[in-house]
C-alpha positions, 0 to 999 in steps of 0.5 A, a space after each residue: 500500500 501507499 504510505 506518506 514517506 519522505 522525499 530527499 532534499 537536495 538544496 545543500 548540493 545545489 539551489 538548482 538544475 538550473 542555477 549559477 551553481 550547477 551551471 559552474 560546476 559544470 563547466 569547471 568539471 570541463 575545464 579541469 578535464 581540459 587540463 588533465 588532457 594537457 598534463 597528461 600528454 606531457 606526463 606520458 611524453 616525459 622521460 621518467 621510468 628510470 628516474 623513479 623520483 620524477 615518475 613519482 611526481 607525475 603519478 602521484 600530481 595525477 592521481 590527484 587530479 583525477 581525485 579532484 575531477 572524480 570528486 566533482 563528477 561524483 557531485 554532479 551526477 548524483 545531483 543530476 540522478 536525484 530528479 531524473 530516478 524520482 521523475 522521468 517526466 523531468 525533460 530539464 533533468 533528461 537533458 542535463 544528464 545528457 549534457 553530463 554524460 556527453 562531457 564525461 567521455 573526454 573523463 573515460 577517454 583520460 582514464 583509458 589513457 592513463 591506465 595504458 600509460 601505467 600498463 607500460 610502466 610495470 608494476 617494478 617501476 611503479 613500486 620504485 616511484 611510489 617509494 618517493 611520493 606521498 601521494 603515489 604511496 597511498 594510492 599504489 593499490 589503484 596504480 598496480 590494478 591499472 598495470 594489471 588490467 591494461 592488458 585488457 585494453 584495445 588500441 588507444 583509438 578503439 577505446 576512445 570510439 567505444 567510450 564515445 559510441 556507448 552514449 548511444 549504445 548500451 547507455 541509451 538503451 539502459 537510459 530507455 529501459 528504465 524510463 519505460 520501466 518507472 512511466 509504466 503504470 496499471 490500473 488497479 483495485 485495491 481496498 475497494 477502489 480502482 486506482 492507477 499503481 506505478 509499477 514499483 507499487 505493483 510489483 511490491 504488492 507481492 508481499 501483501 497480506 491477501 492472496 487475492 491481491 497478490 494473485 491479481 497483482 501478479 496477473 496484472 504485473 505480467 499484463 503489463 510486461 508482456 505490452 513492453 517486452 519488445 522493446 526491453 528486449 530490444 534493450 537487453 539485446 543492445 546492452 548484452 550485445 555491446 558487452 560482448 563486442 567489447 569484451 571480445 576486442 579486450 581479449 577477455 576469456 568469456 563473458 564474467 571475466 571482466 566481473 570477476 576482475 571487478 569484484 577484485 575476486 578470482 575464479 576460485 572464490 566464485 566457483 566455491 561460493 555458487 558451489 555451496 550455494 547450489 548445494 543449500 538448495 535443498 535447504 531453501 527448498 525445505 522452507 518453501 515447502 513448509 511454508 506452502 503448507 502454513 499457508 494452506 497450499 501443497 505447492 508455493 505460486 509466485 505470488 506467494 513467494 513473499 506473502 507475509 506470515 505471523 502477525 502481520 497486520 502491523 503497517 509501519 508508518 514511515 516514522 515508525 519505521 525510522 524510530 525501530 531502525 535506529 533503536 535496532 542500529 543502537 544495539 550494534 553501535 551508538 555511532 550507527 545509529 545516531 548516523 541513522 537517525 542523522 540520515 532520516 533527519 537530514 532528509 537524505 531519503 526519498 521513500 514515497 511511491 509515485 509514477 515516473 519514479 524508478 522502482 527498487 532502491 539504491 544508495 549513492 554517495 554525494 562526494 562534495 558535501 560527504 553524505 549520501 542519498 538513499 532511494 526507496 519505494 516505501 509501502 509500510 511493510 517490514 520488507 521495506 523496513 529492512 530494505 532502508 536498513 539495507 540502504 543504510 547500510 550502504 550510506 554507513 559505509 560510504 560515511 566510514 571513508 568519508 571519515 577516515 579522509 579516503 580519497 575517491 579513488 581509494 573509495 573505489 569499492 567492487 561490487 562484492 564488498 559493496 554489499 557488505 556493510 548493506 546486509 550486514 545492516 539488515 542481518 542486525 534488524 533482523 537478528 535485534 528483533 529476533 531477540 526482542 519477540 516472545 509472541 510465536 506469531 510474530 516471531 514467525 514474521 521475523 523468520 520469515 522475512 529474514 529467510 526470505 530475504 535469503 532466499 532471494 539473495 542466493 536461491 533468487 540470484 543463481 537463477 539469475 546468473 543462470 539467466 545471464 549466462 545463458 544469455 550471454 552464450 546465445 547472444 554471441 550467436 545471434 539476437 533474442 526474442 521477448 519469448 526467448 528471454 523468457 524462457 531462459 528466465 524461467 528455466 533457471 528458475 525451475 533450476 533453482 526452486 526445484 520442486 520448492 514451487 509451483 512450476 505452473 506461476 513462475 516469474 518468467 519476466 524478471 528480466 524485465 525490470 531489473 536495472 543491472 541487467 541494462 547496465 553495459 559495465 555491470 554484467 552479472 551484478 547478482 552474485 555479489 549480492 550473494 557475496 555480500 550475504 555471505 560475506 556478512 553473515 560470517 562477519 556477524 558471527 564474528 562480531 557474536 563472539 567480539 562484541 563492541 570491540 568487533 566495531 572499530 575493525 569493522 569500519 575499518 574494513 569498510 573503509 578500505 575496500 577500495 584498498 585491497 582485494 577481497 580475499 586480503 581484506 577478508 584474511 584480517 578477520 580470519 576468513 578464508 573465501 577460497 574454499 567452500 567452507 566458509 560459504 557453506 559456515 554461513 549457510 549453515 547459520 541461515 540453516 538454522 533459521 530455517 529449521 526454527 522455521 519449520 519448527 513453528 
């Protein structure tokens, strides 16, 4: 349902899209651009490898301009993207975006200039002149990754085309998605009255309390896919086939190669954790089953996936749902919570549900005033309760580098770390509520939104990894059709939800509306959700055993994550993500409360 939620204010940034302000900003993000392009073509011309002073110098001046110039973009586009997610409508918003982006290829071009110039230099040569400046020092993390990924770079002038072609490539057809996405609204009844729903607030009545409403929710959802398949289709067609254009020119090995990268993760660790978590399936599936049977049924339909069960007659206001977050974030930590509360009073959040507004949530970081912004479709639920902890979460740890003075490029997180700080939010609701509970009833709802949430994080997620996979292979081969999406869709979710549902109502357009899907230079962000569960998971069993002493290496884990690998960072903990084990130590503390489940 509908509920008054807040809007975020963004005044602190600037007055306007079209104030003084913005409009400097704009163009002293052009002109810095100007001048890295000049320094640099001296830069790269010099003479320096074998004097590692001088070499110092240059990589240490440009890695401090690019943290000015990234620190102004990362102002200025999340600006922009505060009215352009909440109202497609916006046509000022639309074209400043359009504007932004045109200016930031001269940004990808220097960036791709720049990592081909460290490629030539080694990793030897690079370690010698960090050694003689302050600034190359600190960032020589950044400087080695460089090195080793240049060699996943096509010729300079290859990648200046890409960069320049994607605005009307991957990136239009991502921009085109989510505008058809969030204008895509249906007329719907609910309480007694027919009212138009935007599709964030129809997909969210899966959790509504009657099935007869989630069942027509459902129906009416997959109406409404079916008169805008083709041309999401079309999209995913245009994004998938520019990746693997790319990917192919980069000498990348297949189609995840790249991601891994990102993920600052190798192969071993991917394969042990999809590996425990196939072998979870039965598990998740356990749970599927007896809830099927506490609602009456022999098999779960789709629409039943996230119904709620227990007492669930509790509608949180949005206050009521700041008040309980904040106390719950308390409990773990008086300075996260009080930065909680300082996010809700700050307005820093836009939770109310309204046509032209994209659907889901997200989190993103305003670099010139240090704060961040978080997105949300609040409907009174306590899936939404937990989605703001997970939103949270992520501003938390944008906060703890801001904090510890990280630089943007030291802030530069992968996709698999993102998730941590974000989950681990939410696994601390949860788990504070479990503890608070008496009533069987509504013990029962607890359990059932965590294990839920789990449920998507890993059985959820490897379909969809399944899904693009596949699409990947078949896109290589030639284009596919709506009906061609669908079916993969819906394969892989035979693959994962085995006998745990009802194969007659799966989702099969689950394609449709998930943003990363769209995204050219994010393929395959579902396993990091994954990750950063898991991940999580065994950091909070840690903090069990520490208590607050966990905190202070906590934040600072999270400020580092733009500093190290995965598997190092995980290392200070004791933890071992190579193997198997640890992923499936964490499924087993999830296994646990499946079994209390089963158990009422």
């Amino acid at each position: 349902m509908t509920i008054s939620a807040s809007r975020w204010d963004m005044t602190n940034v600037y007055p306007s899209l079209e104030s003084k302000e913005f409009k400097s900003a704009t163009k002293k993000y052009k002109s810095m651009l100007d001048e890295m392009e000049t320094f640099y073509k001296k830069a790269s011309k010099a003479d320096s490898k074998t004097d590692p002073k001088k070499l110092g110098k240059l990589l240490g001046e440009s890695v401090d301009r690019f943290n000015t110039i990234f620190e102004l973009s990362n102002t200025i586009l999340p600006y922009i993207e505060s009215f352009v997610t909440t109202d497609s409508h916006n046509k000022v918003a639309m074209r400043a975006l359009s504007e932004f982006e045109q200016i930031s290829v001269q940004a990808s071009i220097l960036n791709t200039k720049f990592q081909a110039w460290i490629g030539t230099l080694g990793k030897a040569a690079v370690k010698k002149a960090a050694k003689t400046n302050a600034s190359a020092k600190a960032h020589e993390f950044t400087l080695n990754e460089s090195v080793d990924q240049s060699k996943y770079m096509m010729s300079e002038a290859e990648e200046i085309l890409a960069a320049e072609m994607t605005l009307s490539g991957g990136n239009a057809f991502d921009k085109l998605q989510g505008t058809v996405t969030s204008q895509l609204s249906v007329d719907f009844e609910l309480g007694g009255k027919t009212e138009k729903l935007p599709m964030p607030a129809l997909i969210n009545l899966r959790s509504h309390p009657d099935e007869d409403t989630r069942r027509r929710g459902y129906e009416a959802e997959n109406i409404a896919w079916v008169g805008v398949q083709e041309i999401l289709a079309a999209c995913m067609n245009g994004v998938k086939g520019e990746a693997l254009t790319l990917n192919k020119k980069r000498g990348r090995e297949d189609a995840i190669h790249a991601s891994i990268d990102n993920s600052r993760m190798d192969r071993a660790t991917l394969n042990a954790m999809l590996g425990a978590m196939k072998d979870s399936f039965p598990m998740f599936r356990k749970y599927f089953k007896h809830k099927a049977k506490l609602l009456g049924k022999e098999k779960l339909a789709w629409w039943d996936v996230s119904a709620p069960l227990g007492k669930t007659d509790k509608v949180y206001s949005f206050d009521e749902a700041r008040d309980f977050i904040v106390s719950n974030f308390n409990q773990f930590s008086p300075e996260l919570g009080a930065f909680a509360q300082r996010a809700f009073d700050s307005n820093w959040i836009d939770a109310e549900q309204r046509e032209g507004k994209r659907g889901g949530a997200f989190c993103m970081g305003v670099a010139g005033v240090k704060e961040s912004r978080i997105l949300s479709n609040f409907d009174g639920s306590f899936d939404q309760v937990s989605t703001l902890a997970h939103e949270l979460g992520h501003a938390f740890h944008n906060e703890c580098a801001y904090q510890a003075g990280k630089t943007e490029l030291q802030q530069s997180t992968p996709m698999t770390l993102a998730e941590t700080a974000s989950i681990m939010c939410e696994t601390i609701v949860t788990e504070a509520v479990l503890e608070q509970v008496t009533d069987p009833q509504e013990r029962l709802a607890v359990l059932e939104a965590q294990i839920n949430g789990a449920a998507a994080v890993i059985v959820d997620i490897y379909s969809r990894y399944l899904f693009e996979t596949e699409v990947f292979k078949r896109r290589e081969k030639a284009e596919l059709s709506a009906d061609d999406l669908n079916d993969i869709m819906e394969r892989a979710q035979k693959a994962t939800y085995g006998d745990g549902l009802d194969e007659r109502y799966l989702q099969k357009f689950m394609w449709t509306w998930k943003p990363h899907y769209y995204s050219p230079n994010l393929s395959f962000y579902n396993y990091p959700y994954a990750f950063g569960l898991l991940f999580a998971t065994g950091l909070y069993a840690v903090y069990q055993k520490r208590g607050a002493d966990f905190v202070p290496d906590y934040k600072n884990l999270l400020a580092s994550t733009g500093e190290e690998r995965a598997a190092e960072l995980a290392d200070r903990f004791g933890i071992n993500i190579r193997t198997k084990k640890f992923w499936a130590d964490s499924l087993a503390i999830i296994g646990k409360n499946v079994k209390k489940y089963c158990e009422l």
